[in-house]
C-alpha positions in Angstrom: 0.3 11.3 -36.3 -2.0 9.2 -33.9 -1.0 6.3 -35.3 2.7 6.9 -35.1 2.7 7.5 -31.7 0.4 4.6 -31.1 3.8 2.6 -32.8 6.1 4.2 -31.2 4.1 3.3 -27.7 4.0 -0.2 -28.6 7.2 -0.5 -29.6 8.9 0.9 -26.2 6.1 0.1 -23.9 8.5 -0.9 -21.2 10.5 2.7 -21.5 7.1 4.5 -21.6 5.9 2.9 -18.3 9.4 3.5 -16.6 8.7 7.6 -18.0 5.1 7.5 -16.6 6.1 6.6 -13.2 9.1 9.3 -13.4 6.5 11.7 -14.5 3.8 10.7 -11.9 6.6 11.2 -9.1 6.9 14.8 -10.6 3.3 15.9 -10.4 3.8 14.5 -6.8 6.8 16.4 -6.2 5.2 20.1 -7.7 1.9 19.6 -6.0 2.4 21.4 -3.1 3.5 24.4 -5.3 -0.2 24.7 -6.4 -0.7 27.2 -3.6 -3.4 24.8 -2.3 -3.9 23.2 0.8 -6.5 21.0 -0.3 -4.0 19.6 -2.8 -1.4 18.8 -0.4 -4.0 17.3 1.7 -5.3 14.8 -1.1 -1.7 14.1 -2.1 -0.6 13.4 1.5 -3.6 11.1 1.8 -2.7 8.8 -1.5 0.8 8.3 0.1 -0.2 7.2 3.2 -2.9 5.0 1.5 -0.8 4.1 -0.9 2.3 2.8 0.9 -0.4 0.8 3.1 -2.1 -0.8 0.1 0.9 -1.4 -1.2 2.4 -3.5 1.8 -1.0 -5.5 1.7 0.2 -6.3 -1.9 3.4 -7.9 -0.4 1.2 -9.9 1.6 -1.5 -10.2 -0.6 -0.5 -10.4 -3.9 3.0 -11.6 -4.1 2.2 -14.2 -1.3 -1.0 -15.1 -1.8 -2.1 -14.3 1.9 -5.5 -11.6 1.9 -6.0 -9.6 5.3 -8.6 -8.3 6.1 -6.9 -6.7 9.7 -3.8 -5.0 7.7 -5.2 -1.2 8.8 -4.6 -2.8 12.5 -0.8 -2.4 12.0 -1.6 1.4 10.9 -3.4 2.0 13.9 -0.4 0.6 16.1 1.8 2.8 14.4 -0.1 5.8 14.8 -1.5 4.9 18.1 2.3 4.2 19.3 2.8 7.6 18.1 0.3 9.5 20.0 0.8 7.2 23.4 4.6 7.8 23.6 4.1 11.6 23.1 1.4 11.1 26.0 4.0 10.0 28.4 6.7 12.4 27.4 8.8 11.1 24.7 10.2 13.7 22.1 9.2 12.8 18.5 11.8 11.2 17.2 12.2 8.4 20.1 8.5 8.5 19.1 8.8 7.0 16.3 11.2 3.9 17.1 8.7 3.1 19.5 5.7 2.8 17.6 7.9 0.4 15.1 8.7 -1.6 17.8 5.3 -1.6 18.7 4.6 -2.4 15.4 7.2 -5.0 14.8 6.2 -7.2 18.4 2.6 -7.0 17.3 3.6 -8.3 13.4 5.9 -10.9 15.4 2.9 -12.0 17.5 -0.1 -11.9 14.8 1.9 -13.8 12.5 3.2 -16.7 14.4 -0.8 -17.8 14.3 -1.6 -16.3 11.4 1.0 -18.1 9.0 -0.3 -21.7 10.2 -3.4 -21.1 7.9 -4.2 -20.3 4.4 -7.2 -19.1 2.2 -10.4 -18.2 3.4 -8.9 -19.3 7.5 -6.1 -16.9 7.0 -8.8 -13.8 6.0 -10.6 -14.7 8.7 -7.8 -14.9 11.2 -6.6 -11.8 10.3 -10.0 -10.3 10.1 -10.6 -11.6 14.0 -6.8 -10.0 15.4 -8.2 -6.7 13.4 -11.5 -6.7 15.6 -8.8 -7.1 18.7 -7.1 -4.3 17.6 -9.6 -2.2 17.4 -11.4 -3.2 20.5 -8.4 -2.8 22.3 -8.3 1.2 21.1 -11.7 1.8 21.9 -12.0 -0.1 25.5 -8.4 0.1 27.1 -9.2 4.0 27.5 -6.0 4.9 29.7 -3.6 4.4 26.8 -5.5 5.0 23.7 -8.4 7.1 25.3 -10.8 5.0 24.2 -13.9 6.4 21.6 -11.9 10.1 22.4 -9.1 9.0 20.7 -5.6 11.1 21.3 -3.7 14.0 20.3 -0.3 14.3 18.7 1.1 17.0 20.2 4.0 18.2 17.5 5.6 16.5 14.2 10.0 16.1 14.2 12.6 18.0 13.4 15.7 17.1 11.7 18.5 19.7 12.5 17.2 22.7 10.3 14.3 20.8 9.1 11.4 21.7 10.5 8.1 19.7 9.7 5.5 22.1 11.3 4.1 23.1 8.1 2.5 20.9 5.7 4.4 21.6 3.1 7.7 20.3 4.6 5.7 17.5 6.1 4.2 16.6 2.8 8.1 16.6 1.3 9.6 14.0 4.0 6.5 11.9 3.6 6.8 11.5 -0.1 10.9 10.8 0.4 9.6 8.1 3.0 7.2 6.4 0.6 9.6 7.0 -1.6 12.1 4.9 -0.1 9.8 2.6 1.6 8.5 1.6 -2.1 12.1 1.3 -3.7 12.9 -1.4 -0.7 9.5 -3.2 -1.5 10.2 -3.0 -5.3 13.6 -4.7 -4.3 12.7 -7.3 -2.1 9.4 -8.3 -4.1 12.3 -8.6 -7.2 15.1 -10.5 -5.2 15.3 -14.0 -5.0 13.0 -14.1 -1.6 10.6 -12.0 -3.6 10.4 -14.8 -6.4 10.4 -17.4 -3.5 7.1 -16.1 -2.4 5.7 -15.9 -6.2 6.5 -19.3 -5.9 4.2 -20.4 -2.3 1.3 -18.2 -3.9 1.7 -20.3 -7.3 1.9 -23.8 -6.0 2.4 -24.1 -1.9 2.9 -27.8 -2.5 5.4 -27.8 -4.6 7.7 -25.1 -2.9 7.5 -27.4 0.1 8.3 -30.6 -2.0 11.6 -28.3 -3.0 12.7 -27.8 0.2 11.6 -24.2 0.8 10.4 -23.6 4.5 6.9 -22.3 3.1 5.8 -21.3 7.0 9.0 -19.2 7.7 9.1 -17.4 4.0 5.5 -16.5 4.9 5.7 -15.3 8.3 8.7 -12.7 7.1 6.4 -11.8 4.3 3.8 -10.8 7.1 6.0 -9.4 9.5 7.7 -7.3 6.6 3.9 -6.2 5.5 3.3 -5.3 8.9 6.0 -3.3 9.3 6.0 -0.7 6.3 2.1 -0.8 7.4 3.6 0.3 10.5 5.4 3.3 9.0 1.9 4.6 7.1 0.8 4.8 10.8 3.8 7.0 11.8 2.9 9.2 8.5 -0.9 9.3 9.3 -0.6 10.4 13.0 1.8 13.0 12.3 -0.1 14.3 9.6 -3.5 14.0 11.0 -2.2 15.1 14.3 -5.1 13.2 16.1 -5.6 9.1 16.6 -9.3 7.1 16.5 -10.8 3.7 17.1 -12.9 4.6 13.8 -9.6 4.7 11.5 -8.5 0.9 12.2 -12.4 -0.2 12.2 -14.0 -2.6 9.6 -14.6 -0.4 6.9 -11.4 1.0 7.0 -9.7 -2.7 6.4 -12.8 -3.4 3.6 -11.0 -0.1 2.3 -7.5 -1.1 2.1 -8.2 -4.3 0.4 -10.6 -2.3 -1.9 -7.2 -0.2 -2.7 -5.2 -3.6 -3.9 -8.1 -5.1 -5.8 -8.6 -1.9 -7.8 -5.4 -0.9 -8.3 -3.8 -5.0 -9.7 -3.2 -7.3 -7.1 0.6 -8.7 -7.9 1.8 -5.0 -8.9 3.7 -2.7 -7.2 2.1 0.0 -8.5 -1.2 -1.0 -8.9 -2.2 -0.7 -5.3 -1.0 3.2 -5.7 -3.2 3.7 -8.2 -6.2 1.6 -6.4 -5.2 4.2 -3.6 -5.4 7.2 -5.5 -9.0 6.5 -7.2 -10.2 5.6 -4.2 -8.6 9.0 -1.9 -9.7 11.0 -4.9 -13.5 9.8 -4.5 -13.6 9.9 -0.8 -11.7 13.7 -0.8 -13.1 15.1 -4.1 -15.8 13.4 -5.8 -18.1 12.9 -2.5 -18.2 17.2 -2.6 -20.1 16.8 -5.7 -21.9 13.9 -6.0 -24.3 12.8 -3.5 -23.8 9.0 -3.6 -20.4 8.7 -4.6 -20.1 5.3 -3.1 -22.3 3.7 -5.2 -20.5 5.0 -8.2 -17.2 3.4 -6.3 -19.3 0.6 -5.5 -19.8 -0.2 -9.1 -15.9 0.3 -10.0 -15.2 -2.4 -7.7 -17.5 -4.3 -9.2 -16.6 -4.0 -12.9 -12.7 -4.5 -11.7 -13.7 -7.5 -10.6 -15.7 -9.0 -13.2 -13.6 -7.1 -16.6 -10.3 -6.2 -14.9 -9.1 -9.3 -12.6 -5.8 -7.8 -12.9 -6.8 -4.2 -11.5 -6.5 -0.9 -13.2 -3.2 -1.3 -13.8 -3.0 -5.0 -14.8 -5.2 -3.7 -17.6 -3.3 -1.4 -18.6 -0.3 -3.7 -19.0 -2.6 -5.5 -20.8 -3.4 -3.0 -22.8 0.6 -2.0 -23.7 0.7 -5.9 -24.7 -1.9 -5.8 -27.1 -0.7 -3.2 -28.6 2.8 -4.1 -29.2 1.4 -7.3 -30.4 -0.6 -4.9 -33.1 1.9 -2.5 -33.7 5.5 -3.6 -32.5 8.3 -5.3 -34.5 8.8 -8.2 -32.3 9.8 -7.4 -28.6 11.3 -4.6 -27.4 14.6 -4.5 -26.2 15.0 -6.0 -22.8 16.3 -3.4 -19.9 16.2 -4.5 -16.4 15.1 -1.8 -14.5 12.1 -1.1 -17.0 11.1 -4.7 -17.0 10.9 -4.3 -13.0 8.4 -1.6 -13.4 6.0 -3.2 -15.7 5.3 -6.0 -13.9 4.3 -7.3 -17.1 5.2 -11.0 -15.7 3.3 -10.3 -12.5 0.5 -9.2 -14.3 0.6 -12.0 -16.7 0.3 -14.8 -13.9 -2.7 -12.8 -12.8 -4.5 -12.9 -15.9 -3.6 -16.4 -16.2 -4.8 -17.0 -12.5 
C-alpha cells in the first residue's frame, strides 16, 4: 500500500505539490478556529515573516542580489504607521503613507545600491540598514527613539472591523495572499525570467542588450516595497514599533528565513519563515537553548541542503519519479509554476 502511494506520488509530483500548498492555505485559513490565541499569534507571525522573506527571495534569489538591510524597509513601513497615527491621520490614509515612505526610501537605497554586486552589494545594504536603524533610535521626535511608539487602532473597512485578532489575522492572510500571487506572477513573467537571467550570467544579459542596472533596481524597489507592506501588517498587529525589530539580528534573521527555506523558490522562504517563527514562539518555551538547535539547522542546510528545505524536497519528488514514475508527468502550467522544480534545479546546479 506504501509503495503504491509512493508511485502514485512520483508519478503526479507536480499535482501533489500544487494540493500541498492548497492544503497548507487551509490549515492557515482554520487556524484561528482552534479557540487559541497563541495559535493565531504564531500564524500571524509566519505571514508577516513570511511575505518578508519571501520579497528578499525576489531580491535575493531570483536576482542574485543578498541584503543584509531588507528588515530596514519593515521598519519604514511600520514606523510610517505609527508616526502618521502620531500626527493625526486615520488608519487608512495611514497606510498610503508608510508605502510612500516605503517606496521613496526603496527609490533612494537602490539608486546606490544597484551600482554594486556580491559581497559590495551585502555590505551596502548592510551599511543603509545600520542607517535605518540609527535613525529610529536617535531621531527621537518622530520615532521616539529606544521608547519606540504606539499604534493607536487597526482599520476598518465599511462593516469590517479589524479590532480583534481574529479579523485581523483573516485580512492579513488575504494580503499575503495576494501579495504572494503578484510575486509568483512577476517572478514567472518575462521580467521575472529576465532577472533569472542577470543572476545566471550578468555579462551576458548585458552583451544582449538588457539594461542589467535598471532590471535590478525595479527588482529592489519591488522587494522593498512588499517588504514595505509586512511592515504595515506588523505594526498593526503588534500595535507597538522598536529600534530592536529593524536591528542586526533581525536582518541576520530574515536572510536565515531564505537560506532555510530554498533560495530561488517562492515558497521556500515561507517555509524558512515558519521553522524559524515556530522555534522562536514555541520551541524556546521548552528547550533552554533552542538557538543552538537552530544554529545547527542552518548549518546542515547549508552544507546537505544548498537548495533549502524546500529545494530538497523538490529534490526529493525528482528522485522519486525517477525511481518510480513512467516517464514525466504530464505538463500543466500552473503546477509547474509551483514546483519550482526549474528554480530549484539551477540551484542545485549552482
Amino acid at each position: 500500500m506504501i509503495g503504491g502511494a509512493v508511485r502514485m506520488v512520483a508519478r503526479h509530483s507536480h499535482i501533489f505539490q500544487v494540493v500541498a500548498v492548497l492544503v497548507a492555505l487551509m490549515v492557515a485559513v482554520i487556524i484561528p478556529q482552534l479557540g487559541s490565541s497563541f495559535y493565531v499569534s504564531l500564524g500571524l507571525s509566519v505571514l508577516i515573516y513570511g511575505l518578508l522573506a519571501i520579497s528578499l527571495d525576489v531580491l535575493g534569489g531570483y536576482t542574485g542580489l543578498i541584503s543584509l538591510g531588507h528588515a530596514s524597509f519593515l521598519g519604514v513601513g511600520a514606523y510610517g504607521i505609527a508616526y502618521a497615527l502620531k500626527i493625526g491621520l486615520d488608519p487608512i490614509r495611514a497606510i498610503g503613507y508608510a508605502l510612500v515612505a516605503v517606496i521613496i526610501t526603496a527609490l533612494i537605497f537602490g539608486l546606490v545600491a544597484v551600482r554594486v554586486r556580491e559581497l559590495t552589494f551585502v555590505i551596502l545594504t548592510l551599511a543603509m540598514g545600520q542607517i535605518v536603524w540609527g535613525l529610529a533610535f536617535r531621531w527621537v521626535s518622530v520615532s521616539g527613539g529606544d521608547n519606540g511608539l504606539p499604534v493607536t487602532g487597526r482599520p476598518s473597512f465599511g462593516p469590517i472591523d479589524l479590532g480583534t485578532d481574529v479579523a485581523y489575522y483573516y485580512f492579513a492572510l488575504a494580503v499575503f495572499v495576494v501579495c504572494v500571487l503578484i510575486m509568483w506572477l512577476l517572478v514567472r513573467s518575462p521580467f521575472g525570467l529576465s532577472l533569472r537571467g542577470i543572476r545566471d550570467n550578468e555579462s551576458r544579459m548585458r552583451m544582449l542588450g538588457y539594461n542589467v542596472v535598471v532590471h535590478k533596481y525595479l527588482a529592489f524597489i519591488i522587494s522593498g516595497f512588499f517588504a514595505g507592506i509586512s511592515g504595515v501588517l506588523f505594526a498593526f498587529y503588534n500595535l507597538y514599533v522598536s529600534p530592536t525589530m529593524i536591528d542586526f539580528a533581525h536582518n541576520g534573521t530574515i536572510v536565515q528565513m531564505v537560506i532555510v527555506g530554498g533560495l530561488g523558490t517562492i515558497w521556500g522562504p515561507l517555509v524558512g519563515a515558519g521553522v524559524i517563527v515556530f522555534f522562536q514562539q514555541f520551541v524556546s518555551i521548552s528547550v533552554q537553548r533552542w538557538e543552538t538547535v537552530l544554529g545547527i539547522i542552518f548549518i546542515l542546510t547549508v552544507l546537505f541542503a544548498r537548495g533549502g528545505l524546500w529545494g530538497g524536497l523538490l529534490n526529493l519528488m525528482t528522485w522519486l519519479r525517477r525511481r518510480y514514475g513512467e516517464g514525466p508527468p504530464p505538463s500543466s502550467t500552473v503546477a509547474h509554476g509551483l514546483s519550482e522544480l526549474d528554480t530549484s534545479a539551477n540551484v542545485a546546479v549552482d
